[in-house]
C-alpha positions as CSV (number, residue, x, y, z in Angstrom):
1,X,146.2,-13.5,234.7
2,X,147.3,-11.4,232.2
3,X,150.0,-8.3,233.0
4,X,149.2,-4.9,230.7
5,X,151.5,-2.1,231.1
6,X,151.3,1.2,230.7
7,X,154.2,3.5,230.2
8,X,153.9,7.4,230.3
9,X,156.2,9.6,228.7
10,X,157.2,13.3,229.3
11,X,157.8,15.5,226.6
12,X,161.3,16.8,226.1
13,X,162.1,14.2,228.6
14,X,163.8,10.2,227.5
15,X,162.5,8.8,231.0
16,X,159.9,6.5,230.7
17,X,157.4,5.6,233.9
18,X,155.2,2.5,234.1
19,X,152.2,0.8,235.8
20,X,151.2,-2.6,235.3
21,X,148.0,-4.5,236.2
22,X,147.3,-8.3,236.5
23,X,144.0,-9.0,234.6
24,X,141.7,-11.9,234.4
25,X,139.5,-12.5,231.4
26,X,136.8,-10.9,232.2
27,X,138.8,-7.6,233.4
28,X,140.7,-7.9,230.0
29,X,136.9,-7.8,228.1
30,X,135.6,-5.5,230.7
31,X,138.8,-2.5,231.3
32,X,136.2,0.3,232.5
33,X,135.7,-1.7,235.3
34,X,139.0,-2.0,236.7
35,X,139.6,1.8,237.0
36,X,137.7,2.6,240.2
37,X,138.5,6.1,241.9
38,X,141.0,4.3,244.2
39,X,142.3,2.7,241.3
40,X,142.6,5.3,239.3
41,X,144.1,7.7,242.3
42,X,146.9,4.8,243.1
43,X,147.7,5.2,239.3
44,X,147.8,8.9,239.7
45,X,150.4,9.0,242.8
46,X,152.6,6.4,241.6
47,X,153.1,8.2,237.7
48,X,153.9,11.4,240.1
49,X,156.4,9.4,242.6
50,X,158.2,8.1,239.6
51,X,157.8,11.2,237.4
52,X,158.1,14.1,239.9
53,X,155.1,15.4,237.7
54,X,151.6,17.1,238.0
55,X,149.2,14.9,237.3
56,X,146.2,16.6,236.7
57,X,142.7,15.3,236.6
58,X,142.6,15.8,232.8
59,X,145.6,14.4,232.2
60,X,144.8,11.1,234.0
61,X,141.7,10.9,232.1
62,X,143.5,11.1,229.0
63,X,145.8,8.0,230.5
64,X,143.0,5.9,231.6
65,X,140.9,6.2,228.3
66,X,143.8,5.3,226.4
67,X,144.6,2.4,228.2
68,X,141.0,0.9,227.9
69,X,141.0,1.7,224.4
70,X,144.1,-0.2,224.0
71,X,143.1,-3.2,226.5
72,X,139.7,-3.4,224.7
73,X,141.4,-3.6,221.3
74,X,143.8,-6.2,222.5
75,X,147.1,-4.3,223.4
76,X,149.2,-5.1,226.6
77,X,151.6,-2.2,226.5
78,X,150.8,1.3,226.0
79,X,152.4,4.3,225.8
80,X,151.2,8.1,226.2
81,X,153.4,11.4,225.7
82,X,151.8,14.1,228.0
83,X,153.3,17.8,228.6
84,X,153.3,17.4,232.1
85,X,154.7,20.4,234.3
86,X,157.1,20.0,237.2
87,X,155.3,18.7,240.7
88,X,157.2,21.9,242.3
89,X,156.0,23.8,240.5
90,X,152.3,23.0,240.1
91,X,152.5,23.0,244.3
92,X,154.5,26.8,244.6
93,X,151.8,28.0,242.2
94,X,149.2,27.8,244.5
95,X,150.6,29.1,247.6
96,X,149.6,32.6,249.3
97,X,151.8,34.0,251.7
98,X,150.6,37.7,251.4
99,X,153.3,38.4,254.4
100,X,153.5,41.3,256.8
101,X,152.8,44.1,254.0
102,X,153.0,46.9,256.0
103,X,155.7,49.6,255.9
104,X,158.0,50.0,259.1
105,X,158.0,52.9,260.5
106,X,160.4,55.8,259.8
107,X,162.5,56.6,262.9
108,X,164.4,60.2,262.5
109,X,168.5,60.0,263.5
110,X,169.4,62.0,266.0
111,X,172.5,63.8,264.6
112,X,173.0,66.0,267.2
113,X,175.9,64.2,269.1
114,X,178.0,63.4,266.2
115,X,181.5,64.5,266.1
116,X,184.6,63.6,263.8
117,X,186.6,60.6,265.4
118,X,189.8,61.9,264.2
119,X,191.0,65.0,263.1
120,X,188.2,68.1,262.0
121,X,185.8,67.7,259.2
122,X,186.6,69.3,255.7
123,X,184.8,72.5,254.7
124,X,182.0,71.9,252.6
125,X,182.0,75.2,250.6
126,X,183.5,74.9,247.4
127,X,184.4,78.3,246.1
């Protein structure tokens, strides 16, 4: 068995994130193989553990096709810089609370009763 990492990169970002594999020989000449939809879904949620990053479909497409490119042409680490937005964010983007929208109703004081609690109010004519 053969180990082949593959580390993922954020832009703007020094932190690095891995996954390895153990591979046989025949794995090694046959990569596509290897990336079955589990496979390639455990590769998805670990990158987003470690990274606290979206990983969207696109984006792990682009990480799997590079890593068979570079397991075919012989290459046991690889390395990909992706623009990769902020889990939090990708998950508060599609919420929809729409809320209680309507307007409270307007309730009228009732004045009436009021008095000064010390003293006597001020006239309020200016002249």
């Amino acid at each position: 068995m053969v180990k082949y990492m593959f580390s993922l990169k954020v832009k703007d970002s020094n932190d690095e994130y891995t996954y390895d594999l153990d591979l046989n020989p025949n794995q090694e000449n046959n990569p596509e193989q290897i990336f079955t939809p589990e496979k390639r879904e455990n590769i998805r949620i670990k990158l987003q553990n470690q990274s606290l990053c979206a990983i969207k479909d696109s984006h792990l497409n682009q990480i799997i096709n590079t890593w068979i490119q570079d397991i075919k042409e012989g290459y046991r680490e690889s390395t990909l810089t992706l623009n990769l937005r902020l889990l939090v964010e990708s998950i508060t983007e599609n919420l929809n609370e729409p809320g209680n929208q309507e307007n409270p109703t307007l309730v009228n004081p009732d004045l009436s009763d009021m008095e000064p609690q010390l003293g006597m109010l001020p006239p309020l004519n200016f002249s």
